[in-house]
MIMARFI-304829 format. One line per 10 residues: number of its first residue (from 1); for each residue y, x, z of C-alpha. Coordinates in pm, 1 decimal. Example, Ala and Ser with C-alpha at 12.3 -4.5 7.8 and 13.67 -1.06 7.14 Angstrom:
BEGIN
1 = -450.0:1230.0:780.0 ~ -106.0:1367.0:714.0
This chain:
BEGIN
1 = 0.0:0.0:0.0 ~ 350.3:145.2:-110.6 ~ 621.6:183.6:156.1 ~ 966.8:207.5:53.7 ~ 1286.3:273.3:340.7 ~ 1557.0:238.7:217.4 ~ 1910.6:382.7:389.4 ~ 1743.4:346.6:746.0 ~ 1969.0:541.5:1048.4 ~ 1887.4:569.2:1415.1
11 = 2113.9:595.0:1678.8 ~ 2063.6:600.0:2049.6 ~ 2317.7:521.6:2322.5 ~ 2494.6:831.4:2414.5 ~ 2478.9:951.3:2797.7 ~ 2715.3:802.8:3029.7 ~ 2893.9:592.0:2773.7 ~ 2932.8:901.2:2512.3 ~ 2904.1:827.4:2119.6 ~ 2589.1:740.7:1991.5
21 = 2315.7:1056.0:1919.2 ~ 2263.1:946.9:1520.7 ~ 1850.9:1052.8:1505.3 ~ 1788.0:964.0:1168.8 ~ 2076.1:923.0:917.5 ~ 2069.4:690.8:608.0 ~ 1689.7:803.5:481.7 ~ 1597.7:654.6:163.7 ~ 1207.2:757.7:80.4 ~ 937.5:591.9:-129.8
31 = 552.4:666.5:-61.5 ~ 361.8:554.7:-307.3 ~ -5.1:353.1:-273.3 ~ -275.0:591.8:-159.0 ~ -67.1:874.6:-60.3 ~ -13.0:1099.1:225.5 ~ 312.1:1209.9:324.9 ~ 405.5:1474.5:559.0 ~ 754.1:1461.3:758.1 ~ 821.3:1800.8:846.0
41 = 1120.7:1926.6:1063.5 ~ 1158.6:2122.8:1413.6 ~ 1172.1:1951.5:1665.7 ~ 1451.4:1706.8:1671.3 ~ 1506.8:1696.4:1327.6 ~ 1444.3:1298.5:1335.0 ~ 1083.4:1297.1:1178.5 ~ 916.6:1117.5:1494.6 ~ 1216.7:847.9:1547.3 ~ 1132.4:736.0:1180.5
51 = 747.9:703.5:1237.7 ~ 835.5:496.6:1506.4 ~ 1095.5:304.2:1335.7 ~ 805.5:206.4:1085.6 ~ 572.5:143.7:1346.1 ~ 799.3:-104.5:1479.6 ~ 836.3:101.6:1853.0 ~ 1199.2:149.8:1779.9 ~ 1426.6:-100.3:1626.0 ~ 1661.3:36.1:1315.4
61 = 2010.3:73.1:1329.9 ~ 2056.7:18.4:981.3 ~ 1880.9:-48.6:641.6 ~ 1548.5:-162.5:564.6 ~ 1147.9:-106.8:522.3 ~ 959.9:-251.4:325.6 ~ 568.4:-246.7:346.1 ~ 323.2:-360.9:77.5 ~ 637.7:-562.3:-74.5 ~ 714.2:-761.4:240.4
71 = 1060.4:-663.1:506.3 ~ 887.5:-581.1:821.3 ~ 1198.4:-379.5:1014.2 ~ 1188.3:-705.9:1173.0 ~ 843.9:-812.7:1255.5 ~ 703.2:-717.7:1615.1 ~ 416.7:-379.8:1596.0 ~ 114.3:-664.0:1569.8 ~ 225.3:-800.8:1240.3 ~ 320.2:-494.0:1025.0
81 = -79.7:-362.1:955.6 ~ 7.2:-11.8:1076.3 ~ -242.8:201.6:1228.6 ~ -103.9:478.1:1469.7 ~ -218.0:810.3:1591.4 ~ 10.4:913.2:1896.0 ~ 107.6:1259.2:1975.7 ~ 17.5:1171.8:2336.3 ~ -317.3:1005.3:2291.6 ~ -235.5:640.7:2412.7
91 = -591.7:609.2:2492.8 ~ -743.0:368.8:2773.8 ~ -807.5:487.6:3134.2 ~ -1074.9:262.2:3189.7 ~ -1271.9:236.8:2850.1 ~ -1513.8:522.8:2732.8 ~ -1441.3:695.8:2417.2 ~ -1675.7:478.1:2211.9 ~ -1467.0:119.2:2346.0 ~ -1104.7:312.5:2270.5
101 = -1222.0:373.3:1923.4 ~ -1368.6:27.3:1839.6 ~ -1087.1:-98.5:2061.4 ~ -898.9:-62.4:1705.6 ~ -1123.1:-281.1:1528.1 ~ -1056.5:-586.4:1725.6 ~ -1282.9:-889.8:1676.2 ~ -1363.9:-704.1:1316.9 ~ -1642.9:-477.2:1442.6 ~ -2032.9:-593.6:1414.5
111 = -2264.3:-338.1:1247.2 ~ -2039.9:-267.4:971.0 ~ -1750.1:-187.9:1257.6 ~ -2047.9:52.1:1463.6 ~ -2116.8:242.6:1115.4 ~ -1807.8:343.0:1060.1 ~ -1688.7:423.9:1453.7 ~ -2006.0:642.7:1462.4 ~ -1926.4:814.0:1141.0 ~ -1546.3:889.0:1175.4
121 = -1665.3:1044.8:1557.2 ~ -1907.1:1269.2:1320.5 ~ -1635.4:1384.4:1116.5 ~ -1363.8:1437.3:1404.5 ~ -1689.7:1632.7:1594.5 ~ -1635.5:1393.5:1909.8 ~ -1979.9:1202.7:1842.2 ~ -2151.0:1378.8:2155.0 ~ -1866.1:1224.5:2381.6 ~ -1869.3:874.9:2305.2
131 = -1973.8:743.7:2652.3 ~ -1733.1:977.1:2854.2 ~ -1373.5:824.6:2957.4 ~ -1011.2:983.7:2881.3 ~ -1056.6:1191.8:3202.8 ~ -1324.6:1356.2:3170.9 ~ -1206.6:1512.0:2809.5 ~ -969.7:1798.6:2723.5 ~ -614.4:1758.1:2553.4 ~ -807.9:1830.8:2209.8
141 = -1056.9:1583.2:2264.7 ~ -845.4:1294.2:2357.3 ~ -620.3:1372.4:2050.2 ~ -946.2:1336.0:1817.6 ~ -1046.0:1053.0:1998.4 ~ -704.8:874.5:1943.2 ~ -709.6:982.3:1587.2 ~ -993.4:833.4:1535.9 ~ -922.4:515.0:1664.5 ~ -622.5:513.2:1427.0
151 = -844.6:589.5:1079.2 ~ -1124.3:319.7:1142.4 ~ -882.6:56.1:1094.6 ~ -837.3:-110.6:800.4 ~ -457.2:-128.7:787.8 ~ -142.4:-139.6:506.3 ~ -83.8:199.4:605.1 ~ -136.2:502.8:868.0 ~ 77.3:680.1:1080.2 ~ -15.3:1008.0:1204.1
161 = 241.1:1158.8:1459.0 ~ 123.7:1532.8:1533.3 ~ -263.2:1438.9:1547.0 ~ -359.5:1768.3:1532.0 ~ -134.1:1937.5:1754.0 ~ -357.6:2035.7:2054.1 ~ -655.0:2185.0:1890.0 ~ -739.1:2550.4:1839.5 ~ -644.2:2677.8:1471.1 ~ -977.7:2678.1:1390.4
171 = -1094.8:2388.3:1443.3 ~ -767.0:2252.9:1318.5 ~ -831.7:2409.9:973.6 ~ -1157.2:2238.8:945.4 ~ -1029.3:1886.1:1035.3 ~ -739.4:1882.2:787.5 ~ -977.8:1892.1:500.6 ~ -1205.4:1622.9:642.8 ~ -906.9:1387.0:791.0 ~ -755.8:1437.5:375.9
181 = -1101.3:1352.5:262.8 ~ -1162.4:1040.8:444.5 ~ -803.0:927.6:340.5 ~ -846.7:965.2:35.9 ~ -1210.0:860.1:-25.6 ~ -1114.3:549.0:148.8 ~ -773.6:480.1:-58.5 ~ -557.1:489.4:241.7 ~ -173.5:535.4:278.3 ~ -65.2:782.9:536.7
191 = 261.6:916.7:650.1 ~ 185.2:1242.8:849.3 ~ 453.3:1382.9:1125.0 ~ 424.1:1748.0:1189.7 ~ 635.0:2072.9:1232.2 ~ 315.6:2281.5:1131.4 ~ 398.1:2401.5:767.8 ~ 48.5:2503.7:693.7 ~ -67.9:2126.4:831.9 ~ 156.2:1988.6:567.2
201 = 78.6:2199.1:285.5 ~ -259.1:2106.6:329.4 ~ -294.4:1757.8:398.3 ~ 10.8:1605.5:203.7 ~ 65.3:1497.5:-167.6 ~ 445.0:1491.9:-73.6 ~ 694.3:1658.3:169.5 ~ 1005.4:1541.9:283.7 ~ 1177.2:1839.7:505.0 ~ 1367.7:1704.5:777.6
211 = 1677.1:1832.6:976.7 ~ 1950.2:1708.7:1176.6 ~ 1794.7:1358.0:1082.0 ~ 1913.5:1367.6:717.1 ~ 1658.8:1453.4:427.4 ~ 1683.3:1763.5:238.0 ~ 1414.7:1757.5:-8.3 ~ 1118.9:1526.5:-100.3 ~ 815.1:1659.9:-306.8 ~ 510.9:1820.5:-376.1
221 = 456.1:2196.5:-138.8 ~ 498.8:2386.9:-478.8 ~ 881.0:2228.1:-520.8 ~ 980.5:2300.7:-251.9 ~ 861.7:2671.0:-254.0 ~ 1001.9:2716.6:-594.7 ~ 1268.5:2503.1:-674.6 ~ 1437.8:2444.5:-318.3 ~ 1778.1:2196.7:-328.1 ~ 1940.6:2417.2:-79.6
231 = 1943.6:2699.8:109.4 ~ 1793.8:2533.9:473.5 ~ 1522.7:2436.0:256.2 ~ 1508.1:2759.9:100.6 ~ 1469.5:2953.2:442.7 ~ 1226.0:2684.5:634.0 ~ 991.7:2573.2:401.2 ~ 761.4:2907.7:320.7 ~ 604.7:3212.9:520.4 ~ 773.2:3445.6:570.4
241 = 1075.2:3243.0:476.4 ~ 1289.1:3329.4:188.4 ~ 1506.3:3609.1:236.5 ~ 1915.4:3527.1:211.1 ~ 2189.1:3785.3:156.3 ~ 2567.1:3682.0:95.3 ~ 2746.6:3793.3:-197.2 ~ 3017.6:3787.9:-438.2 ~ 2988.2:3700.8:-813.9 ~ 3095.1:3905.8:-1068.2
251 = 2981.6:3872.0:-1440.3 ~ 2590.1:3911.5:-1521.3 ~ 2554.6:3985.9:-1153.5 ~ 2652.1:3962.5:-760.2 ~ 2779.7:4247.9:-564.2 ~ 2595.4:4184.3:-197.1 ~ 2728.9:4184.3:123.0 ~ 2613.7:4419.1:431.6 ~ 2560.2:4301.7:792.4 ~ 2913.9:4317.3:865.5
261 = 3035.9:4111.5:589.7 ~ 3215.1:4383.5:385.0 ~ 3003.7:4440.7:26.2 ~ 2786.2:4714.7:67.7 ~ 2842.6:5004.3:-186.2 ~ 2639.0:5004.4:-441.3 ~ 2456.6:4727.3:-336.9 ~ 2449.0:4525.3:-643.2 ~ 2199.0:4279.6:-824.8 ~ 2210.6:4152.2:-1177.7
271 = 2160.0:3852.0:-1284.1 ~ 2055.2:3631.3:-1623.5 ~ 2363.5:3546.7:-1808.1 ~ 2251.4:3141.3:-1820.2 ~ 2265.7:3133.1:-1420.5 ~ 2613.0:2957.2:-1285.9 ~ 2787.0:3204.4:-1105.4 ~ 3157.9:3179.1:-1126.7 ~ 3327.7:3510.8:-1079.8 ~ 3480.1:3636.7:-751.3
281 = 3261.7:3324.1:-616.5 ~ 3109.6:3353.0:-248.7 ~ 2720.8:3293.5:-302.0 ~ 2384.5:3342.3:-134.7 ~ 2085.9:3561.3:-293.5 ~ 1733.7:3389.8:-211.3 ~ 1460.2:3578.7:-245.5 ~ 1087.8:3547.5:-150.1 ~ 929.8:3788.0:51.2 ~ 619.5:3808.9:-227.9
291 = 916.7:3877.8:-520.7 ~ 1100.7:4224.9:-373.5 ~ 945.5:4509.0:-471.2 ~ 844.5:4790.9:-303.4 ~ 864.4:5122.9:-415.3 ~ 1046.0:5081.6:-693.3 ~ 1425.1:4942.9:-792.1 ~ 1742.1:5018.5:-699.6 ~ 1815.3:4903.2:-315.0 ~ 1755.9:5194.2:-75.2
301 = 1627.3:5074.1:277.7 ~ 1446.0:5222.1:645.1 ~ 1091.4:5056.0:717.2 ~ 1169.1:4870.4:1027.0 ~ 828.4:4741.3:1074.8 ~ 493.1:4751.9:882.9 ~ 239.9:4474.6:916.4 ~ -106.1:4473.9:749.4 ~ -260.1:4114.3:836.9 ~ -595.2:4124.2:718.5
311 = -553.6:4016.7:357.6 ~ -192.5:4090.9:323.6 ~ 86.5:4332.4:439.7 ~ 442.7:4209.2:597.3 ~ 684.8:4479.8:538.2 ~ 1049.7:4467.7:721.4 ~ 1320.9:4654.5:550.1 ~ 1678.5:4726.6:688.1 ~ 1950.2:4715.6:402.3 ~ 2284.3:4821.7:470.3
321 = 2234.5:4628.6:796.9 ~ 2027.0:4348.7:689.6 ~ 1653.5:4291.0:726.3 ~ 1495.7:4206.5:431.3 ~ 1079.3:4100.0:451.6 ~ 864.4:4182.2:194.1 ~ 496.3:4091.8:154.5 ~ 269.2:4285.3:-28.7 ~ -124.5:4210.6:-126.0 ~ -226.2:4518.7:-80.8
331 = -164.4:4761.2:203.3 ~ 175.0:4992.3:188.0 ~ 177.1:5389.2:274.2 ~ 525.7:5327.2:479.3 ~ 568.0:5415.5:824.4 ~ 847.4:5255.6:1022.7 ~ 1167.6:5466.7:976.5 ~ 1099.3:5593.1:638.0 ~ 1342.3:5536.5:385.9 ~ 1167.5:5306.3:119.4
341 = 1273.1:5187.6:-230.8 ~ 1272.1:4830.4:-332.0 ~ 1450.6:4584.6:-559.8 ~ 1414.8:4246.8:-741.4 ~ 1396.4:4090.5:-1076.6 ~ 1617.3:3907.3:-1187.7 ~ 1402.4:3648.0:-1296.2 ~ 1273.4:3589.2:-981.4 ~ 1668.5:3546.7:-788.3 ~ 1763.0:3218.8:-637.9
351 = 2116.5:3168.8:-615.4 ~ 2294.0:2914.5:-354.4 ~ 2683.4:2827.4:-309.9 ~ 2776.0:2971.9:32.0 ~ 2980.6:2717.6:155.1 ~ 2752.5:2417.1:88.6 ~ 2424.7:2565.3:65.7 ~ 2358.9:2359.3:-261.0 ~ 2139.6:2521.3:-480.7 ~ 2266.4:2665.0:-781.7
361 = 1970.5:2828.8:-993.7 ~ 1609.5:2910.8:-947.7 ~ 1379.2:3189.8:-1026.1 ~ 1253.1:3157.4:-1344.8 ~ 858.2:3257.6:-1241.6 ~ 713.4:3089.2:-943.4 ~ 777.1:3199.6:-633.4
């Protein structure tokens, strides 16, 4: 079932009769029929207030939602059809983990309701604790449990608020495929709220990055890595994050700025002559850690640190004050405080207008 908000804001009372705290601020964003979405922010960025805004646990301030074709900003939690997963479990004291998954199901179990509690406690790996109670189960195991009370219903659409959050990486890696799986095989919609990148990347068809409860960009992972609307985007979405130095344009390139905001000497970068750079105009170099070369190119640098992490190396560089991260597939003879070449090309500069952030070109090659 589609989902569609359109213009919705959230404010909250402000403390002791202050203005309002505006949480989400006039977000427009479609999901489309059998999707999964991920909302992805730090923490504050809004992302939770609009789950629960669609669940119908906070009222909106302004605009509208529309589920399966029908208004339901309106309508009390019971008559939307949302299933939700709860960052802090929700589960019942008193009923073992068996009763708070079925508990979902209503008066809609019977053997086809059993079948598919058993199997969904198979594939969350919680089917050995179905007759214990909330107590006796750790953090992880009461946030599979609640998850899993969420995905056996049959619902418009599925809200997942950080249902992954307490388990160990490993485990979490395993159940991000499976969760995706079962979505899909079962032609759910979901709408996924996490701050883990890797969680998103993973599980979502779309993003929409979060922060300061406005959107900043809505798409597919690979969008967002390589075509990023702005510079906030551009440095939070990607690991490492993109690297950012301020400059000045001049024709066919940018002259770049040291760490105390005077252009460095001979710190220069060209540029393709179809990318938008006014002359004498303050902008911001992007570029990703896996594009700056090592070794070779014009920049002069100091190793600052020298990471090898099992299947890649994360190289820190300090330019005329700045620290620049590269990334590197294969290890790289540097030892920290060695001076170390490195450089970019030009095809692979993003360019961003300092005072708005707006992007203004891309790389031409994927990031």
């Amino acid at each position: 079932m589609s989902l569609d908000l359109q213009a919705v804001s959230k404010a909250y009372p402000g403390r002791r009769g202050g203005a309002p705290v505006q949480a989400v601020r006039e977000l427009s964003l479609a999901v489309e029929p059998g999707e999964i979405v991920a909302l992805l922010g730090s923490s504050g960025c809004g992302k939770t207030s609009t789950l629960r805004m669609v669940a119908g646990f906070e009222a909106v301030s302004s605009g509208s939602i529309t589920l399966a074709g029908k208004r339901i900003e309106a309508l009390p939690p019971a008559r939307r059809g949302v299933a939700m997963a709860f960052e802090g479990y929700a589960l019942y004291p008193p009923l073992t983990v068996r009763e708070n998954i079925a508990f979902g199901l209503g008066n809609r179990g019977g053997e086809a309701g059993r079948r598919r509690v058993a199997e969904v406690a198979e594939l969350l790996g919680i089917a050995p604790l179905m007759d214990r109670k909330p107590a006796a189960l750790s953090g992880g195991e009461q946030q599979r449990a609640g998850l899993a009370r969420a995905l056996v219903r049959d619902a418009h659409l599925h809200l997942l608020d950080e249902p992954m959050g307490q388990l160990e990486p490993q485990l979490r890696a395993v159940l991000r495929g499976r969760v995706k799986a079962l979505v899909k095989q079962r032609g759910l919609t979901a709408v996924l709220v996490t701050h883990d990148q890797a969680e998103a990347h993973a599980m979502a068809d779309r993003i929409a990055v979060m922060e300061a409860g406005e959107l900043q960009q809505f798409g597919p992972a690979a969008a967002l890595r390589d075509a990023p609307a702005n510079l906030f985007v551009a440095t939070f979405f990607g690991e490492p994050p993109m690297n950012a130095v301020p400059a000045i344009a001049e024709p066919g390139g940018l002259r770049l700025r040291g760490a105390d905001g005077e252009v460095a000497p001979g710190w220069r970068q060209d540029l393709p002559a179809a990318v938008p750079a006014p002359a004498g105009g303050e902008v911001v170099l992007g570029v990703r850690p896996g594009r700056l070369r090592l070794g070779e190119g014009p920049w002069r640098g100091i190793v600052v640190s020298n990471q090898w992490l099992g299947d890649q190396a994360h190289v820190a560089v300090e330019v005329c004050g700045r620290l620049l991260v590269a990334v590197s597939l294969a290890r790289v003879p540097a030892r920290v405080g060695e001076a170390i070449a490195l450089g970019l090309d030009p095809a692979d500069a993003h360019l961003f207008d300092a005072g708005s952030g707006r992007a203004l070109a891309h790389g031409a090659r994927r990031a």
